[in-house]
Residue, then its C-alpha position, 0 to 999 in steps of 0.5 A: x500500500x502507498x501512502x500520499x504523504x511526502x517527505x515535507x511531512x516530517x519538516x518542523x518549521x522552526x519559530x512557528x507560532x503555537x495555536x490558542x484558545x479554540x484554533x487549538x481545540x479545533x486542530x485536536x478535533x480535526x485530528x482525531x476526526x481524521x485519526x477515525x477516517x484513516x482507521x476505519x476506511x482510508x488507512x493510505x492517510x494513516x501516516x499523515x494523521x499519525x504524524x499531526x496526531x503526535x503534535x496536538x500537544x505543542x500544535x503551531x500555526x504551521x501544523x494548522 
């Protein structure tokens, strides 16, 4: 199976301002909204949510 993510996937930008308030909620329910799509019918994108998925935490503008 192939993936349609790209190598730009794993880049950081460096001083990239951190999301607030309700971006930031937003961002998590996005991502776990995706996270179910990838697990129950499109498993291609699995890669490209799991790696959003591990920056909910410390989410920036450039993740958004």
């Amino acid at each position: 199976m192939t993936s349609p993510a790209t190598d730009e996937l794993y880049v950081q930008i460096l001083n990239n301002k951190s999301l607030t308030g309700a971006r930031r909620n937003e961002f998590y329910s996005v991502t776990q909204k995706l996270m179910y799509v990838s697990k129950r019918a499109r498993s291609d994108i699995d890669t490209a949510v799991v790696s959003l998925c591990t920056r909910v935490s410390k989410s920036t503008k450039g993740n958004w």
